[in-house]
C-alpha positions as CSV (number, residue, x, y, z in Angstrom):
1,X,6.6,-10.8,-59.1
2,X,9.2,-13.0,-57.8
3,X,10.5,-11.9,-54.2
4,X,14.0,-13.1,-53.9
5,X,14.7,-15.7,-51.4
6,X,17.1,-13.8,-48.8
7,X,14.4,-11.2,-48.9
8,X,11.7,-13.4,-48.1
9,X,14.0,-15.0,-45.3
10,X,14.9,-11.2,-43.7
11,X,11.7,-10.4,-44.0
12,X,10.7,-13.5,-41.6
13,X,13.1,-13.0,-39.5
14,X,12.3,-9.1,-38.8
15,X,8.7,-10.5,-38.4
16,X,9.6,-12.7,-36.0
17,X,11.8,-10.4,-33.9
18,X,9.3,-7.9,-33.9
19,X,6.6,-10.6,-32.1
20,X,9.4,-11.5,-29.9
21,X,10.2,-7.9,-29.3
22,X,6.6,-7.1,-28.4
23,X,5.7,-9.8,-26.3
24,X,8.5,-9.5,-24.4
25,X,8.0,-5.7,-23.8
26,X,4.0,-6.9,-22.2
27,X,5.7,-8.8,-19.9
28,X,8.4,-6.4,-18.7
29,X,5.2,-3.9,-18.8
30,X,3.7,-6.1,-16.2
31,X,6.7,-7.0,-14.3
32,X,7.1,-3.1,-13.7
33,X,3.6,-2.4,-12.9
34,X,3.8,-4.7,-9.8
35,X,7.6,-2.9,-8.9
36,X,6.2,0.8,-9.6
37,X,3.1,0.0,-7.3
38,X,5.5,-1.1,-4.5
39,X,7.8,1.1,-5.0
40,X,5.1,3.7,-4.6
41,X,4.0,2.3,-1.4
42,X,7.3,2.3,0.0
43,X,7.9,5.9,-1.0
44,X,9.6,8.1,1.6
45,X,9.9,11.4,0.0
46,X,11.7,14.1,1.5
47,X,10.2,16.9,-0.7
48,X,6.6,17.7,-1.0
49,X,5.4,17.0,-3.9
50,X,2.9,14.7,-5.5
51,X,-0.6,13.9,-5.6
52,X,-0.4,14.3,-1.7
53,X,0.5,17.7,-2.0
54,X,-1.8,19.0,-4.6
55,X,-4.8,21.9,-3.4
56,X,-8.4,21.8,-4.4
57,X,-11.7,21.4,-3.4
58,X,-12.3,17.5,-4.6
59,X,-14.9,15.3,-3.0
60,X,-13.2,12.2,-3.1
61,X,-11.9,10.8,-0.2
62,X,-8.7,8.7,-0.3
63,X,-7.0,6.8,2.6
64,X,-5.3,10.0,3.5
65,X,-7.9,12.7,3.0
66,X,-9.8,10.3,5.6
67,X,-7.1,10.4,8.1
68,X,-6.7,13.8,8.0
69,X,-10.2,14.8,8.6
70,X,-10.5,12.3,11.3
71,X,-10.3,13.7,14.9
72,X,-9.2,10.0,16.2
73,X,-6.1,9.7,13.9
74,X,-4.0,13.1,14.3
75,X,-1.2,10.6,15.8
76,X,-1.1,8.6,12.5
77,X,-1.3,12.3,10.4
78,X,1.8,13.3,12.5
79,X,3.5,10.3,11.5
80,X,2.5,9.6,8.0
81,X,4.2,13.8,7.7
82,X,7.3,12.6,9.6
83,X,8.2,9.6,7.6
84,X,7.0,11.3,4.5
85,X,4.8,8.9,3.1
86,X,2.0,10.9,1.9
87,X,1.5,10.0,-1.3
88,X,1.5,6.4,-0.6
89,X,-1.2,6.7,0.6
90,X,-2.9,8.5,-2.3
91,X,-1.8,7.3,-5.6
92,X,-1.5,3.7,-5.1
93,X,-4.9,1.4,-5.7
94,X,-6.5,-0.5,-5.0
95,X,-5.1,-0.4,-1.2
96,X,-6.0,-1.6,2.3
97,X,-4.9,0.9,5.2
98,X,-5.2,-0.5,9.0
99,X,-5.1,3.0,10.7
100,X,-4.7,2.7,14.3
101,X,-6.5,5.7,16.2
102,X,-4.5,8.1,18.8
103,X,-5.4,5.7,21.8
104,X,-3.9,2.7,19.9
105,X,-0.9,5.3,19.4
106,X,-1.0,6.1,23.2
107,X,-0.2,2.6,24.3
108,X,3.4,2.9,22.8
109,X,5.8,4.0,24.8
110,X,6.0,7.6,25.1
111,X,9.5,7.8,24.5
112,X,9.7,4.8,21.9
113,X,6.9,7.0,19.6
114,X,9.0,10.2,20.1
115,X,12.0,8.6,19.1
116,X,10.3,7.2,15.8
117,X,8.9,10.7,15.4
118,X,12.5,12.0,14.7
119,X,14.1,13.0,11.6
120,X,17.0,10.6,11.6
121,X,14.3,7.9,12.0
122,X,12.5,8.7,9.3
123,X,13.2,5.2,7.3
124,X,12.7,3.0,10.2
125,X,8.8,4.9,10.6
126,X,8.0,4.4,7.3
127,X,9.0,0.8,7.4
128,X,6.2,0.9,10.7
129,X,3.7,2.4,8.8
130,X,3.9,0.4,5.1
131,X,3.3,-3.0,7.4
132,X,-0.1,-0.8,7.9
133,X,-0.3,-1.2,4.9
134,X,-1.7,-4.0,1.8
135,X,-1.2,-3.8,-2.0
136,X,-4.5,-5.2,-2.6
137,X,-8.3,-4.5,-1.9
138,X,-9.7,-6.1,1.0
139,X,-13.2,-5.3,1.9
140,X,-14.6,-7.1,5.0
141,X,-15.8,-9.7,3.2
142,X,-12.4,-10.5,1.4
143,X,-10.7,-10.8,4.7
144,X,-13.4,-13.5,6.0
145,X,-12.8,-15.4,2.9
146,X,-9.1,-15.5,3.8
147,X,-10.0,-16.9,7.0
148,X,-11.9,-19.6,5.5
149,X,-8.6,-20.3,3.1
150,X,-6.4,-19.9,5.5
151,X,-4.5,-17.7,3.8
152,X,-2.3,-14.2,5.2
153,X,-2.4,-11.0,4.1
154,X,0.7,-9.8,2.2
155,X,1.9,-6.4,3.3
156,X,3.5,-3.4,1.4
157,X,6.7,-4.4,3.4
158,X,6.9,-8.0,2.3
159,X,5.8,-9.5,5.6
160,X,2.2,-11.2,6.2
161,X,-0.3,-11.3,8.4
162,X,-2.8,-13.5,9.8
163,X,-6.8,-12.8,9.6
164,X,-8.6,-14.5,12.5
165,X,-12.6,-14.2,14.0
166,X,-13.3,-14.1,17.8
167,X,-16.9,-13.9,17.6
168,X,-18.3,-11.1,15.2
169,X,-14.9,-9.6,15.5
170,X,-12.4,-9.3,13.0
171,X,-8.5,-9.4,13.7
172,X,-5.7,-8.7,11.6
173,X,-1.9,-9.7,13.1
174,X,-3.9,-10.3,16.5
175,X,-5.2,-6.5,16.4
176,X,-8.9,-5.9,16.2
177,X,-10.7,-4.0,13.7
178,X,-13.1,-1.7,14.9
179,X,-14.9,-0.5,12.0
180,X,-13.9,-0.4,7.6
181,X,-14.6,2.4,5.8
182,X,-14.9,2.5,1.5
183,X,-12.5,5.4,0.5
184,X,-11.9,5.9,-3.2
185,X,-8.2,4.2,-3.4
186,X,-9.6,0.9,-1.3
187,X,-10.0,0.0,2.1
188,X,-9.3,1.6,5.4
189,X,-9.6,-0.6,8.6
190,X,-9.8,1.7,11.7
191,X,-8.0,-0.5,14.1
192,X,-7.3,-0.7,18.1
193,X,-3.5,-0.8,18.3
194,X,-0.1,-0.6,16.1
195,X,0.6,-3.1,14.5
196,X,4.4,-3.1,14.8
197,X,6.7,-6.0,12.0
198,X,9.1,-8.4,13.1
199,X,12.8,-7.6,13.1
């Protein structure tokens, strides 16, 4: 059977469109992977719902499940609640949390961390707590190999920060990290003091 020309030419075309089409939609699918993973990180949520917020008895432990059931880290709990930035910290992976304890917490200024704990600061606290935070997983051995490259680590709020090694110890941003612990979502670095970005 004889297909007439135009046919054959539409027909070519639609193909083609169609390829077009789809490639273009894997790329836009991958362009909005990497802005819905930041975007989740820099979530501030004023209502309480999400993954964060749901009950039941699960065994895995996420960066957040780990701070709550940590006696050292009520401080970052309190403010993690405050800015609202819950589930942050529990749908987005792989992640690297540095969680400063309460006595890193305590070497703020008294007022300063009060002031930060306030509602009408809410943004500017979440903006502390995402530079706690990167959008990639980086176990202990990661971060050595970034020494060795000389490469920073990108944070959830678009600054970087510096990995260096006095001795056997680890810094990140000049802060030490005291110990790393494997949660299901990534990494979380218990470290010794806040790490507070750059204005």
């Amino acid at each position: 059977m004889n297909i007439p020309f135009f046919l054959k030419s539409s027909a070519s075309i639609f193909l083609m469109l169609c390829l077009l089409g789809c490639n273009s939609s894997e790329k836009t699918e991958s362009i909005d992977k990497t802005t819905d993973a930041k975007a989740n990180l820099n979530e501030v949520s004023s209502s309480n719902k999400g993954q964060a917020f749901i009950e039941g008895d699960s065994d895995v432990v996420n960066a957040l499940s780990l701070a709550i059931n940590s006696p050292d880290h009520t401080t970052l709990v309190k403010a993690v609640q405050a800015a609202g930035v819950e589930n942050a910290l529990v749908n987005v992976g792989p992640l690297t949390v540095f969680a400063p304890t309460n006595a890193a917490f305590d070497k703020l200024d008294k007022a300063t961390l009060e002031d930060l704990l306030r509602p009408e600061n809410k943004s500017k606290l979440a903006n502390i707590l995402i530079h706690h935070v990167a959008p990639s997983n980086y176990p202990i051995k990661t971060l050595e190999k970034n020494i060795e490259k000389n490469r920073k680590l990108y944070m959830a709020d678009g600054q970087y920060l510096e990995v260096t090694k006095q001795g056997q110890d680890l810094y990140v941003g000049g802060v030490k990290i005291i110990t790393s612990v494997d949660v299901s979502n990534g990494w979380v670095h218990i470290i010794e003091d806040v790490l507070l970005p750059k204005n």
